[in-house]
C-alpha positions as CSV (number, residue, x, y, z in Angstrom):
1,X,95.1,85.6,89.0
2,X,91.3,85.5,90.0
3,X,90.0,88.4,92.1
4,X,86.5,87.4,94.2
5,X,84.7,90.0,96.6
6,X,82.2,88.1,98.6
7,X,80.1,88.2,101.6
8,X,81.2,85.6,104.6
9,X,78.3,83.5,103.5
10,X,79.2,83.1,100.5
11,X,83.0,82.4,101.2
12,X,83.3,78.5,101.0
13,X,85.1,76.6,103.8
14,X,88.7,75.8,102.0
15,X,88.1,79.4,100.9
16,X,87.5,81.3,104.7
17,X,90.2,78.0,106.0
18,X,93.2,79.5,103.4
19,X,92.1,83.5,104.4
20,X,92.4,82.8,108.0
21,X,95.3,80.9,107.2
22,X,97.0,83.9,105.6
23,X,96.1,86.3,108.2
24,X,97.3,83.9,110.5
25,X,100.6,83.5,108.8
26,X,101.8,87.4,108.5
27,X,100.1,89.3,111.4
28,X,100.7,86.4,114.1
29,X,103.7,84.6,113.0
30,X,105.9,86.6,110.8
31,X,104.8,89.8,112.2
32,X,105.2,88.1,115.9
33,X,101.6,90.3,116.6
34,X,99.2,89.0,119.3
35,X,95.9,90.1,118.6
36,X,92.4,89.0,118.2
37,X,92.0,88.6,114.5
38,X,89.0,86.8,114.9
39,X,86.7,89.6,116.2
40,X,83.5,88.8,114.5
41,X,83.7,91.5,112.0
42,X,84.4,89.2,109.4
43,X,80.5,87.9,109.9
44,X,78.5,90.9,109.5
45,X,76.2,90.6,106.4
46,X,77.9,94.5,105.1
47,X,81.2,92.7,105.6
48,X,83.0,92.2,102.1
49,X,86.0,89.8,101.7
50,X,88.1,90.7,98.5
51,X,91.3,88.1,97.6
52,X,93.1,86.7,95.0
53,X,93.6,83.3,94.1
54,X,96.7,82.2,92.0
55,X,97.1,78.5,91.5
56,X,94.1,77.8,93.6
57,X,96.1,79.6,96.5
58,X,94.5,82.9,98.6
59,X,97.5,85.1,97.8
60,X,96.1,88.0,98.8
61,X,93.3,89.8,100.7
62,X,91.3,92.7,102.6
63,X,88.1,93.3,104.5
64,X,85.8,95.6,103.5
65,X,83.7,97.2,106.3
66,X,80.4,99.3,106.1
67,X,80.4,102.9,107.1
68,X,80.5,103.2,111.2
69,X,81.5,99.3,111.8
70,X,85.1,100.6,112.6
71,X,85.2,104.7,112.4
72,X,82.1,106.8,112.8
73,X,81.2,108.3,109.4
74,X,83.7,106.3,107.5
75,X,83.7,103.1,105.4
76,X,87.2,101.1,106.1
77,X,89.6,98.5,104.3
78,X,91.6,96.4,106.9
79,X,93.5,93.4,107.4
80,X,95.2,94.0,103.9
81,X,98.0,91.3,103.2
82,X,99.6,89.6,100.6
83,X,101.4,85.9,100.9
84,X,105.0,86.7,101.6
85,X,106.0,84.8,98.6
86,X,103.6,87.0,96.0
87,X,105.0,90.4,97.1
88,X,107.9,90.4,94.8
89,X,104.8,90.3,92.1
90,X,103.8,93.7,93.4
91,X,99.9,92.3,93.7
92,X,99.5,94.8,96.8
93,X,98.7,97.5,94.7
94,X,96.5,95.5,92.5
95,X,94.9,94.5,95.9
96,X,94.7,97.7,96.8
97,X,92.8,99.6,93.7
98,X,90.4,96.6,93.9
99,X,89.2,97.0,97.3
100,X,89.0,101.4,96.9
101,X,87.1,100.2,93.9
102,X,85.1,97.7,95.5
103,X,84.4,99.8,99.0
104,X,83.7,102.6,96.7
105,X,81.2,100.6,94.3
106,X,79.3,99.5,97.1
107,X,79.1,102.5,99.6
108,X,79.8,105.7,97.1
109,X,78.5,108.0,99.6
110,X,81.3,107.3,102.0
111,X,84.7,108.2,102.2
112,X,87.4,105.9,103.5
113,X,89.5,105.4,106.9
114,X,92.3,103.1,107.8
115,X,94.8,102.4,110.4
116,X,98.1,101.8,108.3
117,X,101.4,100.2,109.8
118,X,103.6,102.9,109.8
119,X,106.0,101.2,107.3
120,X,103.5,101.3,104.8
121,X,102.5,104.9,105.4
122,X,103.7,106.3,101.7
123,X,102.1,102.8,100.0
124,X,98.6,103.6,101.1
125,X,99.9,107.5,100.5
126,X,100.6,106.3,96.4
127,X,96.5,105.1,96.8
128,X,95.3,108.0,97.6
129,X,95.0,108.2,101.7
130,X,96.3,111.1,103.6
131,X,97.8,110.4,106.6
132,X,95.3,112.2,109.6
133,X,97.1,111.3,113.2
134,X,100.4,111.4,114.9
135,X,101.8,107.7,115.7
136,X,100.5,105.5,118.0
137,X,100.6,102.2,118.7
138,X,98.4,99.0,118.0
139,X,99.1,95.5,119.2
140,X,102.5,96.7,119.7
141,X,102.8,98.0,116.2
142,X,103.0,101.9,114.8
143,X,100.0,102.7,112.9
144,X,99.0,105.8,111.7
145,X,95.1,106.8,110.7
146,X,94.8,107.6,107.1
147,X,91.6,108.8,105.3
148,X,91.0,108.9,101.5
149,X,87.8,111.0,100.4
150,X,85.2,109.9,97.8
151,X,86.4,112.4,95.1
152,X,90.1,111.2,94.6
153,X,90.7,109.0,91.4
154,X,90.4,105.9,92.0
């Protein structure tokens, strides 16, 4: 497996096509989730894309996101998800301490805030994040917001 964290110009075409692709796959279809995933975060020249390629296949990825693009104060790791057929392989977590380390590396000054599908409260929990709101609900999913600071082990 071959990790990359690159800016969106940097991203080829078959590259961005097989990210959307994914994203497309489990938050709109197998999640059943209307949203606009296409929000023109992915664009901004701060904006890091981290994924995996395995077999020449994006098998799994997050968005990396500059302090105060999506919480005030905080950098951010969003739109985490792994191809449906890779998660028996346990790459989530691999995914997962790459883009702390990554977000980290690049913004060190910064702690870390997410909005986590409830479901996988206690996997973000095992990287760190502590869960910092009641429940509430995001394009008709339960999310929680969960922070991690700076000084936890990465």
């Amino acid at each position: 497996m071959i990790w990359h964290c690159q800016a969106f110009n940097e991203l080829t075409t078959h590259t961005l096509y097989a990210i959307l692709k994914l994203r497309s796959d489990v938050f709109v279809v197998e999640q059943n989730c209307v949203f606009p995933d296409l929000d023109d975060i992915d664009t901004l020249p701060d904006t890091r894309h981290i994924y995996a390629l395995k077999d020449n296949q994006v098998v799994a990825y997050a968005r990396l996101l500059a302090k105060d693009v999506s919480y005030s104060g905080y950098t951010s790791i969003g739109r985490v998800v792994v191809a449906q057929e890779s998660r028996k392989d346990k790459i989530g977590h691999v995914l997962m301490k790459n883009a702390i380390k990554e977000t980290l590396k690049l913004w060190p000054d910064s702690s870390i805030k997410i909005g986590a599908q409830s479901h996988l409260e206690r996997f973000y929990q095992s990287h760190g994040f502590i869960t910092v709101s009641d429940p509430y609900m995001e394009d008709g999913i339960e999310h929680y917001l969960m922070t991690r600071m700076t000084d936890v082990n990465s």
